[in-house]
N, CA, C and O atoms as a GROMACS GRO file, in nm:
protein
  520
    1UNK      N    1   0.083  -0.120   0.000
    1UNK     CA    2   0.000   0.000   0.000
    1UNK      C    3   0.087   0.126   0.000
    1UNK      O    4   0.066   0.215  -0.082
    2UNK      N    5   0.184   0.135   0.090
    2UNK     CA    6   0.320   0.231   0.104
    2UNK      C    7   0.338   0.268  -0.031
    2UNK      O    8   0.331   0.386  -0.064
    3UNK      N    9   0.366   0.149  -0.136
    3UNK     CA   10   0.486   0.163  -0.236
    3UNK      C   11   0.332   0.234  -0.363
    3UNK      O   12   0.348   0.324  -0.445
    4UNK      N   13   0.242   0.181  -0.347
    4UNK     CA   14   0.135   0.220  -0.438
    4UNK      C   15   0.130   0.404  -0.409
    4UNK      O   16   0.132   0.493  -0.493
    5UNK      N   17   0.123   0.413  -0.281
    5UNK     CA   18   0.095   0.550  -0.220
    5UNK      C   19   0.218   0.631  -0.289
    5UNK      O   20   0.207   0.744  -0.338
    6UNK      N   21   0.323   0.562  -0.285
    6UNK     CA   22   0.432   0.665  -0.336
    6UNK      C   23   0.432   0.668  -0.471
    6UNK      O   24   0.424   0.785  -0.510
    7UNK      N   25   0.438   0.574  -0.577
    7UNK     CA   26   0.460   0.540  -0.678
    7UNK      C   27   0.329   0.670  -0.739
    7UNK      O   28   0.347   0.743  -0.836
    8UNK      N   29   0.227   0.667  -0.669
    8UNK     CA   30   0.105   0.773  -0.710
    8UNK      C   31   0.131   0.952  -0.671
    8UNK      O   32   0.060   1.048  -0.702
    9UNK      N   33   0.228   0.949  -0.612
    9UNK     CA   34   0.250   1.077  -0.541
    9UNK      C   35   0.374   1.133  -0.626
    9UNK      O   36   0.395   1.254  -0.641
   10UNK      N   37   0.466   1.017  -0.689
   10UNK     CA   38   0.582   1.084  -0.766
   10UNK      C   39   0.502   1.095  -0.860
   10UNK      O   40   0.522   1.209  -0.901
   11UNK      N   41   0.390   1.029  -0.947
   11UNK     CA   42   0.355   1.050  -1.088
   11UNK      C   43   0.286   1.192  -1.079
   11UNK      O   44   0.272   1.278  -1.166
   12UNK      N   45   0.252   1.189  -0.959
   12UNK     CA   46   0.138   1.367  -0.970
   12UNK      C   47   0.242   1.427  -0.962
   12UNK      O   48   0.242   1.536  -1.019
   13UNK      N   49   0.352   1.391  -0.902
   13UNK     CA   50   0.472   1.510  -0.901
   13UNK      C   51   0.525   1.542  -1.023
   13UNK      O   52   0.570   1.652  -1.053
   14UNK      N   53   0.522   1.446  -1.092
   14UNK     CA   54   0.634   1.416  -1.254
   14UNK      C   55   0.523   1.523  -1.327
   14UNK      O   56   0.567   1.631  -1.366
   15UNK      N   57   0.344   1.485  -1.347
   15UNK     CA   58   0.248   1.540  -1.381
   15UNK      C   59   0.286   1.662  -1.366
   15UNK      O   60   0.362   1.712  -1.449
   16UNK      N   61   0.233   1.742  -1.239
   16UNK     CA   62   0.287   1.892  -1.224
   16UNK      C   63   0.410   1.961  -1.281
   16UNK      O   64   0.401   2.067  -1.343
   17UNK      N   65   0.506   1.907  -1.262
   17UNK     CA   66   0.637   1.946  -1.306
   17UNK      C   67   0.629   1.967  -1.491
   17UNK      O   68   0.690   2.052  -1.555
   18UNK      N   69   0.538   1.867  -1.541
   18UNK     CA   70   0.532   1.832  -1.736
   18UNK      C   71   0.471   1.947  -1.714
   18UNK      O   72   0.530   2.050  -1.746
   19UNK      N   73   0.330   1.954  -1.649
   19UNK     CA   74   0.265   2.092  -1.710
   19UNK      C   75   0.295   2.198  -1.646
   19UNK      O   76   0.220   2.288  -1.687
   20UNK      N   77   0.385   2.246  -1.547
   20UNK     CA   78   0.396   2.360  -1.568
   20UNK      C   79   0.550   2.378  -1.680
   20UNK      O   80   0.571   2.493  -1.717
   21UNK      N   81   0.611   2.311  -1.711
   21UNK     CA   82   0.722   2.307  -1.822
   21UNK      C   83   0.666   2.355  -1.902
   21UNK      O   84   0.684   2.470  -1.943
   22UNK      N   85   0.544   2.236  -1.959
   22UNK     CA   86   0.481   2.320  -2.092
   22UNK      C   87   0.394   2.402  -2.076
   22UNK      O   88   0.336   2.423  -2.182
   23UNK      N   89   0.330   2.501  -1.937
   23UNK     CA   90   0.260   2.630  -1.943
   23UNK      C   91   0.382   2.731  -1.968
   23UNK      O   92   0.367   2.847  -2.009
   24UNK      N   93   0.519   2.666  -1.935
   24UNK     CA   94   0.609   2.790  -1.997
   24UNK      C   95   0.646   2.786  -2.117
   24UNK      O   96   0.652   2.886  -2.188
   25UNK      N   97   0.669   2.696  -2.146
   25UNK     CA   98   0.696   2.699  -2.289
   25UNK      C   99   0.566   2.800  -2.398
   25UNK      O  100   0.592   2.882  -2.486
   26UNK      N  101   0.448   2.762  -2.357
   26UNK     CA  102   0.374   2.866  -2.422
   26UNK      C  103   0.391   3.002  -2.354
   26UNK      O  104   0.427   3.026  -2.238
   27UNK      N  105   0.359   3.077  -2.441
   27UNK     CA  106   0.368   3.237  -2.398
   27UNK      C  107   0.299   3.293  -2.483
   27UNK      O  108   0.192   3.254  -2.529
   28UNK      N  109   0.385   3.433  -2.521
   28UNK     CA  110   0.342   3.522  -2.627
   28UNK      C  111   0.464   3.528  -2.735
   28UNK      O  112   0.581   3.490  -2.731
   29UNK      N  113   0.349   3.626  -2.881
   29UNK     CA  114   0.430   3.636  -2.976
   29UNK      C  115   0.503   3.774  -2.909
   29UNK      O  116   0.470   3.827  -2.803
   30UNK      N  117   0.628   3.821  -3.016
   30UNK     CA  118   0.704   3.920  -2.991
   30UNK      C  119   0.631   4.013  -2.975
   30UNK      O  120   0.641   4.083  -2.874
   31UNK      N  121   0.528   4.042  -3.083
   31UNK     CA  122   0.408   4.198  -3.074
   31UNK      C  123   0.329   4.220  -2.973
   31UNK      O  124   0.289   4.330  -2.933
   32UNK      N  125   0.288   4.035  -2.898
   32UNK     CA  126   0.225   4.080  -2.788
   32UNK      C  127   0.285   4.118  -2.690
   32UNK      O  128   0.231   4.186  -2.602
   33UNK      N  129   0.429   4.074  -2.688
   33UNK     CA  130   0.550   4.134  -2.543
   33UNK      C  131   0.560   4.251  -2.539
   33UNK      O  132   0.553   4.313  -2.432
   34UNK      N  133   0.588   4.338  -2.716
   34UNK     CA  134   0.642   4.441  -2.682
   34UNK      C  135   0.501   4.564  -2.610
   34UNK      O  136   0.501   4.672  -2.551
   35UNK      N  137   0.396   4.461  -2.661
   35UNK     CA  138   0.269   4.594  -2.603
   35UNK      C  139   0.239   4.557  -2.448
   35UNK      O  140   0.169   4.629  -2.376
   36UNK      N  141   0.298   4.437  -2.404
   36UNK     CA  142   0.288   4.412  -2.260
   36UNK      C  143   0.419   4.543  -2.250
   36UNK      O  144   0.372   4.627  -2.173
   37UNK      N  145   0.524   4.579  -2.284
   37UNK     CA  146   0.658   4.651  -2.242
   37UNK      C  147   0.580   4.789  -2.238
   37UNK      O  148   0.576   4.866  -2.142
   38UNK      N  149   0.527   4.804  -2.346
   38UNK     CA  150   0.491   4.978  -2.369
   38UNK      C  151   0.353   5.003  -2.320
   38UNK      O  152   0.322   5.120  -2.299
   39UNK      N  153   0.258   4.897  -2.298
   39UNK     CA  154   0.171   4.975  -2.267
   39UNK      C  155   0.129   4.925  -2.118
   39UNK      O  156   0.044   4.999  -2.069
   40UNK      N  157   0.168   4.818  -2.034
   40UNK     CA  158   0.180   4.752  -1.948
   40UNK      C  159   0.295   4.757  -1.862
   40UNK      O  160   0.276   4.736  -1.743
   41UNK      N  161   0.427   4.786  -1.909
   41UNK     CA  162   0.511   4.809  -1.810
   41UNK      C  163   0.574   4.662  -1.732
   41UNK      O  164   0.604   4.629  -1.617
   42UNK      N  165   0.572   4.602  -1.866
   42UNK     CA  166   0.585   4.482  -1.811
   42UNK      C  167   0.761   4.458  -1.812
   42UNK      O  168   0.800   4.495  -1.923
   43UNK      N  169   0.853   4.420  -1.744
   43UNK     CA  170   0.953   4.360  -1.747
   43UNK      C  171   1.014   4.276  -1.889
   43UNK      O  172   0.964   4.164  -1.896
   44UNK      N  173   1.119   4.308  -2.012
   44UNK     CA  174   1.130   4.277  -2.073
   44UNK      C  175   1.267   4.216  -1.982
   44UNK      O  176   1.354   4.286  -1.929
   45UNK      N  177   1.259   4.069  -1.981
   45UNK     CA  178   1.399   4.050  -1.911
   45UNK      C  179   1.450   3.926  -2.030
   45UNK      O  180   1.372   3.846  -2.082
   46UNK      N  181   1.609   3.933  -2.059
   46UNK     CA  182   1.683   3.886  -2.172
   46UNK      C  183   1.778   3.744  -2.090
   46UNK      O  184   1.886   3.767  -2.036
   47UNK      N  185   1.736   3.647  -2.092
   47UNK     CA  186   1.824   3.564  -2.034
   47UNK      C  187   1.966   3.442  -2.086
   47UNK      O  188   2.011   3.339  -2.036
   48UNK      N  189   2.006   3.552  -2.252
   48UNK     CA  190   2.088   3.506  -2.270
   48UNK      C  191   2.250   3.526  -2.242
   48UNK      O  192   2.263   3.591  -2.138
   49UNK      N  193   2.346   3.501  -2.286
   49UNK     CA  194   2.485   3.532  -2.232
   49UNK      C  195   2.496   3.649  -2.245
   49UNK      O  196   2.410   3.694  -2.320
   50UNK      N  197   2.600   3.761  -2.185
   50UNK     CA  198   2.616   3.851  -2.216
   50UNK      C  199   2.632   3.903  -2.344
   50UNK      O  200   2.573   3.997  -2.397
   51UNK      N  201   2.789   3.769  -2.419
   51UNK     CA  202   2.836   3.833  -2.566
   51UNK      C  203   2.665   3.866  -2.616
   51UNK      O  204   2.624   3.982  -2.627
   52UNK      N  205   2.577   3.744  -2.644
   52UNK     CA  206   2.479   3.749  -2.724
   52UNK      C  207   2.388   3.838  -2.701
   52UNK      O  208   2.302   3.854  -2.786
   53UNK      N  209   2.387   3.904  -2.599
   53UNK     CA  210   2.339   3.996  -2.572
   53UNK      C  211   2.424   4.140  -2.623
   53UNK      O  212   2.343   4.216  -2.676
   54UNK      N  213   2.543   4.189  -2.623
   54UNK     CA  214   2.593   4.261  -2.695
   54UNK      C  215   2.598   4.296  -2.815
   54UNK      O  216   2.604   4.409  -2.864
   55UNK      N  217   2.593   4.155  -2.882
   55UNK     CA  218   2.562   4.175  -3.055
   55UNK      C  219   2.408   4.199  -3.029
   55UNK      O  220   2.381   4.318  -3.013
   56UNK      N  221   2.331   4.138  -3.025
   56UNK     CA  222   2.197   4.251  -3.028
   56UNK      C  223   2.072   4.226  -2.928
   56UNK      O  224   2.032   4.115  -2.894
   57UNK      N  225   2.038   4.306  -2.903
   57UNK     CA  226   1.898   4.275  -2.814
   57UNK      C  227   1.756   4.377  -2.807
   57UNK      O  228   1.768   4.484  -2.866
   58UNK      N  229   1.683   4.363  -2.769
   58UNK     CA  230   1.564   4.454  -2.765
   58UNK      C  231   1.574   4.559  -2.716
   58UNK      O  232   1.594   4.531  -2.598
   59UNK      N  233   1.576   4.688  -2.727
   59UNK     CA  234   1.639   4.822  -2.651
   59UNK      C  235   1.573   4.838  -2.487
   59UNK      O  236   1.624   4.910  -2.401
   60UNK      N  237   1.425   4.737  -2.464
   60UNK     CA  238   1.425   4.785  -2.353
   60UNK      C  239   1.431   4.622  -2.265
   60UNK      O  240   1.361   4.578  -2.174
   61UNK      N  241   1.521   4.576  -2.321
   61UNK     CA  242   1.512   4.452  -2.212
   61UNK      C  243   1.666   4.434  -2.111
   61UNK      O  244   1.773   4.487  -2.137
   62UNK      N  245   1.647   4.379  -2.040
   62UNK     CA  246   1.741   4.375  -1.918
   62UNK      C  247   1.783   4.260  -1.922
   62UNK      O  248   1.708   4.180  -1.979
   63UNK      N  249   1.910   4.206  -1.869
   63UNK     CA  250   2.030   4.124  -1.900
   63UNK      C  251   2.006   4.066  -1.770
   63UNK      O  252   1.974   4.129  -1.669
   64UNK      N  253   2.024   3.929  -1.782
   64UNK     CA  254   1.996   3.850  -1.652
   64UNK      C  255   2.010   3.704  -1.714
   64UNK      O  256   1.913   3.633  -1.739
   65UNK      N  257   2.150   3.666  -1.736
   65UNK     CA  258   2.148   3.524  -1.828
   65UNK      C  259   2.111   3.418  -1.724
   65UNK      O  260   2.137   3.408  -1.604
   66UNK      N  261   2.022   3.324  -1.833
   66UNK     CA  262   1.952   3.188  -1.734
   66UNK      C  263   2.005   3.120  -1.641
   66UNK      O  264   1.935   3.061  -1.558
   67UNK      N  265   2.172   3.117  -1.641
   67UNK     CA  266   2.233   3.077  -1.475
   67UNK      C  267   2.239   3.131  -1.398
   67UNK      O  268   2.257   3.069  -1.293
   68UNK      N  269   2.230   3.269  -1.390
   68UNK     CA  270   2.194   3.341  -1.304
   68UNK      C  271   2.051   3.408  -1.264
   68UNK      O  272   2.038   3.508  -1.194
   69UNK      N  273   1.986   3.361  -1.301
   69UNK     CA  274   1.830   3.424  -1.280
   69UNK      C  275   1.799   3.369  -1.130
   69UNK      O  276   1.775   3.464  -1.056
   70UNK      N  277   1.794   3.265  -1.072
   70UNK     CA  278   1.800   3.176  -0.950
   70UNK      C  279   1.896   3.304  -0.851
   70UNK      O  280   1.844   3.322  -0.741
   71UNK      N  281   1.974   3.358  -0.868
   71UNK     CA  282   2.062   3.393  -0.760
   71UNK      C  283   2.041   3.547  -0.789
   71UNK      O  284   2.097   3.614  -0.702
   72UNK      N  285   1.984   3.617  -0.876
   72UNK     CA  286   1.947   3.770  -0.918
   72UNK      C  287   1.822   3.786  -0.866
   72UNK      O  288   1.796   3.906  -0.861
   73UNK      N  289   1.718   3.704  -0.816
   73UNK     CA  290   1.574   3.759  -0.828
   73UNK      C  291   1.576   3.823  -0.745
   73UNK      O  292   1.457   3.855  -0.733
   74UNK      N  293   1.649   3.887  -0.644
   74UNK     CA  294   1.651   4.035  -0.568
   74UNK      C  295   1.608   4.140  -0.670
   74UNK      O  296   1.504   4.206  -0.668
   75UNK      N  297   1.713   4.145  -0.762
   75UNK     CA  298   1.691   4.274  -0.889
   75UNK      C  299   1.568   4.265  -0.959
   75UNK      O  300   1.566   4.358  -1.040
   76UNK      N  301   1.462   4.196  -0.967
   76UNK     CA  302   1.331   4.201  -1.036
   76UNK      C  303   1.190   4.151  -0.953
   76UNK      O  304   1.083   4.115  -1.002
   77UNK      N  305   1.232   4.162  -0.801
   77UNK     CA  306   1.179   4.158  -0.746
   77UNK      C  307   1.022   4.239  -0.764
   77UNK      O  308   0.918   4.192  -0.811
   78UNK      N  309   1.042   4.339  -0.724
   78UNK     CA  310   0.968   4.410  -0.788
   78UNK      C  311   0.845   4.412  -0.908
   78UNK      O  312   0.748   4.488  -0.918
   79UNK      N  313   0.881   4.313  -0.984
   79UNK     CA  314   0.789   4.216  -1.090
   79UNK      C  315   0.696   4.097  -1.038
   79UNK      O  316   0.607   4.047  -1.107
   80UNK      N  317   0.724   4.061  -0.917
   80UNK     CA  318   0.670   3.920  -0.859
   80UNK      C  319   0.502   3.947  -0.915
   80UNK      O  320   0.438   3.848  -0.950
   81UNK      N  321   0.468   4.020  -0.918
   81UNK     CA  322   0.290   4.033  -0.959
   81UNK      C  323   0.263   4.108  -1.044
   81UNK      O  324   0.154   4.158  -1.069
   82UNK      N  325   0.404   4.126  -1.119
   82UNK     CA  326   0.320   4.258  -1.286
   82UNK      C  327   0.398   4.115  -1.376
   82UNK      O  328   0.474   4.020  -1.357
   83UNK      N  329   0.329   4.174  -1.466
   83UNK     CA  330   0.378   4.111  -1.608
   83UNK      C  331   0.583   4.106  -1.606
   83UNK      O  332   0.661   4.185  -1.554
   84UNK      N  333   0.602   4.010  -1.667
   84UNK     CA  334   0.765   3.976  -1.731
   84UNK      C  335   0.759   3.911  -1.799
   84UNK      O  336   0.729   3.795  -1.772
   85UNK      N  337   0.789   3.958  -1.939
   85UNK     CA  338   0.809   3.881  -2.088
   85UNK      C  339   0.940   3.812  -2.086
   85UNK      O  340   1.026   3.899  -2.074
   86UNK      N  341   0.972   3.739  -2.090
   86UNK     CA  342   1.091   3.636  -2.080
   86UNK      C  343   1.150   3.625  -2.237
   86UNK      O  344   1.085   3.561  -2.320
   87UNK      N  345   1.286   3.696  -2.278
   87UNK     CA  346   1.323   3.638  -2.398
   87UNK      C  347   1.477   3.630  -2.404
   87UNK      O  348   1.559   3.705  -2.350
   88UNK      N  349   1.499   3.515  -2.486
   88UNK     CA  350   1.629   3.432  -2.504
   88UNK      C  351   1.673   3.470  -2.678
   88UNK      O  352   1.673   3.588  -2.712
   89UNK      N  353   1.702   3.381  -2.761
   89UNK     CA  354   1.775   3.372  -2.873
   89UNK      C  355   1.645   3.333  -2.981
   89UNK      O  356   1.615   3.373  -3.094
   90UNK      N  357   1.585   3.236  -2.889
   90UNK     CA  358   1.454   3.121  -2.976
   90UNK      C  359   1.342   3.116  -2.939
   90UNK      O  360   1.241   3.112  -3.009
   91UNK      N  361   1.350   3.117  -2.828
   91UNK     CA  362   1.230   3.074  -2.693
   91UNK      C  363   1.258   2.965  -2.613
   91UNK      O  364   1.160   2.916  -2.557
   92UNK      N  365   1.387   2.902  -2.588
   92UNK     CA  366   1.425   2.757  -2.544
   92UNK      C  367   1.470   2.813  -2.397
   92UNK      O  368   1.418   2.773  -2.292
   93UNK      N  369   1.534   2.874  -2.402
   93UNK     CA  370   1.619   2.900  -2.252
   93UNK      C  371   1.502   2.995  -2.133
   93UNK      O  372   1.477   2.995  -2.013
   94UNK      N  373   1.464   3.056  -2.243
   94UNK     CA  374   1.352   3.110  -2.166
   94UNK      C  375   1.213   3.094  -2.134
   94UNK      O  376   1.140   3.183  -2.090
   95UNK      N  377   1.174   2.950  -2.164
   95UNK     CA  378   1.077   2.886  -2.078
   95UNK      C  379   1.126   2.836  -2.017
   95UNK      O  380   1.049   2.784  -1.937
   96UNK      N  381   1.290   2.798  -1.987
   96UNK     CA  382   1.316   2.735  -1.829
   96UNK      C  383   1.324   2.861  -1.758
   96UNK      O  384   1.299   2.855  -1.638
   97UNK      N  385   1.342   2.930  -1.789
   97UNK     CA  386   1.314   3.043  -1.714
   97UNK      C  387   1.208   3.146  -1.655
   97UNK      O  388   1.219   3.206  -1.548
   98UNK      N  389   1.104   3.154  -1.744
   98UNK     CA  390   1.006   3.148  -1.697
   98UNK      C  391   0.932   3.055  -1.612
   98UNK      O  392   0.843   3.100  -1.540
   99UNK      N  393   0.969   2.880  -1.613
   99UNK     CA  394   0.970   2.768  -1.503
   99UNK      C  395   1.023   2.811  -1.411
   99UNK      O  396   0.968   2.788  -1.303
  100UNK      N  397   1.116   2.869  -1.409
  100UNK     CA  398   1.205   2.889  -1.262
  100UNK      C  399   1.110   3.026  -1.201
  100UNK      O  400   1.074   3.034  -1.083
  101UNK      N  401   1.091   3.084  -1.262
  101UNK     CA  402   1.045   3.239  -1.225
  101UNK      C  403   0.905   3.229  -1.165
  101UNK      O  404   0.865   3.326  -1.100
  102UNK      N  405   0.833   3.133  -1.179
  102UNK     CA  406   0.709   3.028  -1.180
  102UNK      C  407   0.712   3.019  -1.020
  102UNK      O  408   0.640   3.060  -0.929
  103UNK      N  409   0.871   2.922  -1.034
  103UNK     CA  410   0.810   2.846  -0.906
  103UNK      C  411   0.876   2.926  -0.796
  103UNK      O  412   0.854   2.878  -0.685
  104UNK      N  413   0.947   3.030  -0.796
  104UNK     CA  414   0.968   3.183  -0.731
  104UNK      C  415   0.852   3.250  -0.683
  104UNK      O  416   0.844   3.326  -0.586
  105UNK      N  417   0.769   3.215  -0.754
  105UNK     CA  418   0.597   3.321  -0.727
  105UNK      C  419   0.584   3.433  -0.811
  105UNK      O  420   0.512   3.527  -0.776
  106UNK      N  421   0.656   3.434  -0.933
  106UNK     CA  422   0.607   3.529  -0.991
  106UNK      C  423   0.505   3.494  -1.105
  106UNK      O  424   0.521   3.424  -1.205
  107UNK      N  425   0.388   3.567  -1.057
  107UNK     CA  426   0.231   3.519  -1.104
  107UNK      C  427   0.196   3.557  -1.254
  107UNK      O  428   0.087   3.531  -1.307
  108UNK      N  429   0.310   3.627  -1.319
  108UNK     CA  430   0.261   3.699  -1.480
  108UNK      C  431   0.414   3.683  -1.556
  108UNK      O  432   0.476   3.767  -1.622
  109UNK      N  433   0.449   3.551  -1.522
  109UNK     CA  434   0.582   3.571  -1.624
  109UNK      C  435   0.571   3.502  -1.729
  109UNK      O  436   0.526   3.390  -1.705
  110UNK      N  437   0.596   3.523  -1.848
  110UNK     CA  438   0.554   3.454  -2.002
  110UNK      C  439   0.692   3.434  -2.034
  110UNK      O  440   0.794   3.488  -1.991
  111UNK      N  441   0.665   3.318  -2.146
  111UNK     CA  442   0.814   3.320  -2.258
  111UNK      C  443   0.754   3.428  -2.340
  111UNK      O  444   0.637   3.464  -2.334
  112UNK      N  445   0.860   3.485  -2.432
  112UNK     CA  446   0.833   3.566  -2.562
  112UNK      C  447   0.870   3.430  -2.651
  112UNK      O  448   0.963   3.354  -2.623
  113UNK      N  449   0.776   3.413  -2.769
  113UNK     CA  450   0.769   3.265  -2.902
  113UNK      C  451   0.900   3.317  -2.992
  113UNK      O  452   0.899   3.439  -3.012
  114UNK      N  453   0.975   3.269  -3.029
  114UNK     CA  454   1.063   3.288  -3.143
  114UNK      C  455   1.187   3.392  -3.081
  114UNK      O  456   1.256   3.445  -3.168
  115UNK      N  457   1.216   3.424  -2.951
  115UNK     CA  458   1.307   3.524  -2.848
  115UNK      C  459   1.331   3.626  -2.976
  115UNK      O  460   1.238   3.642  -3.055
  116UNK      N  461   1.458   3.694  -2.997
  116UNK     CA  462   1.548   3.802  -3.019
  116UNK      C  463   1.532   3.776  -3.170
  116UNK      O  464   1.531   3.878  -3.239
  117UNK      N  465   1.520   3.675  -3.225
  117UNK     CA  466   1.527   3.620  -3.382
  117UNK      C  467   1.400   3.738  -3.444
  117UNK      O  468   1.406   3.833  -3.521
  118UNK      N  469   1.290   3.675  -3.365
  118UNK     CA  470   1.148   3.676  -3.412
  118UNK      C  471   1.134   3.827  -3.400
  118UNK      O  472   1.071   3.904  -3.472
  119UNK      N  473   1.210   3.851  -3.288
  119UNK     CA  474   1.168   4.010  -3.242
  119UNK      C  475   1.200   4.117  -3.367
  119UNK      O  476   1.126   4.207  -3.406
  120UNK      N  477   1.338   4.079  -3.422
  120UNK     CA  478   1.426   4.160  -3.519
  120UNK      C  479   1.297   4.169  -3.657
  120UNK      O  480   1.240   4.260  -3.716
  121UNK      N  481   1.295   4.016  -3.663
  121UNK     CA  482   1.228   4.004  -3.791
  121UNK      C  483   1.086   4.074  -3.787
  121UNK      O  484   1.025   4.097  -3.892
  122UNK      N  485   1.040   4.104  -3.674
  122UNK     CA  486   0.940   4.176  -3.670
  122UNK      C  487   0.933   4.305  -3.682
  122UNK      O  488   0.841   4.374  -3.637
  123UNK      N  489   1.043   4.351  -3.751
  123UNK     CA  490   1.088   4.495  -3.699
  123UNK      C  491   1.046   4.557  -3.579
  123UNK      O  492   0.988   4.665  -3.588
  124UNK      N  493   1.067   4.507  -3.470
  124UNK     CA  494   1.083   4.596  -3.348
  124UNK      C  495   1.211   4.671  -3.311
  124UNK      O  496   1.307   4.648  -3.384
  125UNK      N  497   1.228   4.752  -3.214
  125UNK     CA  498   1.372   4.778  -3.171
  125UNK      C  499   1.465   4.726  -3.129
  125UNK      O  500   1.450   4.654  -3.030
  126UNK      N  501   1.568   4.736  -3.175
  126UNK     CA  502   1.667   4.636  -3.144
  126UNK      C  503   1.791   4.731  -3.161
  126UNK      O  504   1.814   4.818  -3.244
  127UNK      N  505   1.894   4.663  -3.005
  127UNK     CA  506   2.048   4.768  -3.048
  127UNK      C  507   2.140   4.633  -3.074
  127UNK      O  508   2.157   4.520  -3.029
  128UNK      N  509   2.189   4.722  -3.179
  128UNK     CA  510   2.345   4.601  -3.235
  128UNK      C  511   2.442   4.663  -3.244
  128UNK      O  512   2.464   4.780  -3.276
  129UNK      N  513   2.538   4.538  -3.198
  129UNK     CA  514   2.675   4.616  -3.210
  129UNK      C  515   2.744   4.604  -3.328
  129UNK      O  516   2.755   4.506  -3.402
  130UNK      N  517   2.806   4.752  -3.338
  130UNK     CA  518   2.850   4.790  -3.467
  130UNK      C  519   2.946   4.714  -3.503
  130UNK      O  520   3.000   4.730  -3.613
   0.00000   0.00000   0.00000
């Protein structure tokens, strides 16, 4: 009965853990982030490496690469209950990050679909280095 009890308690655990993975993995497109940024005030936060972040990124997003997001959430504290658009390179790094940001308590954090790629191609703003 023990081993049934447990064997049922890791699968709801494994369960929870799949879906909130894949509630991060969905998010928004780039157009809907940037009108969460401008007209919402939402946290555009960038969680790739620095270099990649130097060659180019969204003009109003903030640098906080995905190994460090766990040991920074002092600095975006402040976000725990507004909106934070989460974007990476693709959208890969930043639904674990938005997972992590999840299970922190922050109640409005999204991936951005297609990260920094999608954003460019959308013509939004973007700074690159020369």
């Amino acid at each position: 009965m023990k081993t049934k009890l447990m064997i049922g308690a890791a699968a709801l655990l494994g369960f929870a853990l799949l879906s909130q993975q894949l509630s991060a993995s969905q998010g928004v497109d780039v157009k809907q982030a940037h009108n969460m940024v401008t007209s919402q005030g939402a946290l555009l936060l960038d969680v790739r490496e620095p270099s990649e972040f130097a060659a180019i990124h969204a003009s109003s997003a903030k640098l906080i690469p995905l190994g460090e997001v766990g040991l920074r959430l002092k600095e975006i504290e402040a976000y725990k209950d507004k909106p934070v658009a989460v974007i990476c390179r693709s959208g890969r790094r930043s639904a674990k990050a938005v997972a992590l940001l999840q299970e922190a308590g922050f109640t409005q954090a999204v991936n951005v679909q297609g990260g920094t790629n999608a954003w460019e191609q959308a013509g939004l703003e973007v700074i690159k280095q020369q």
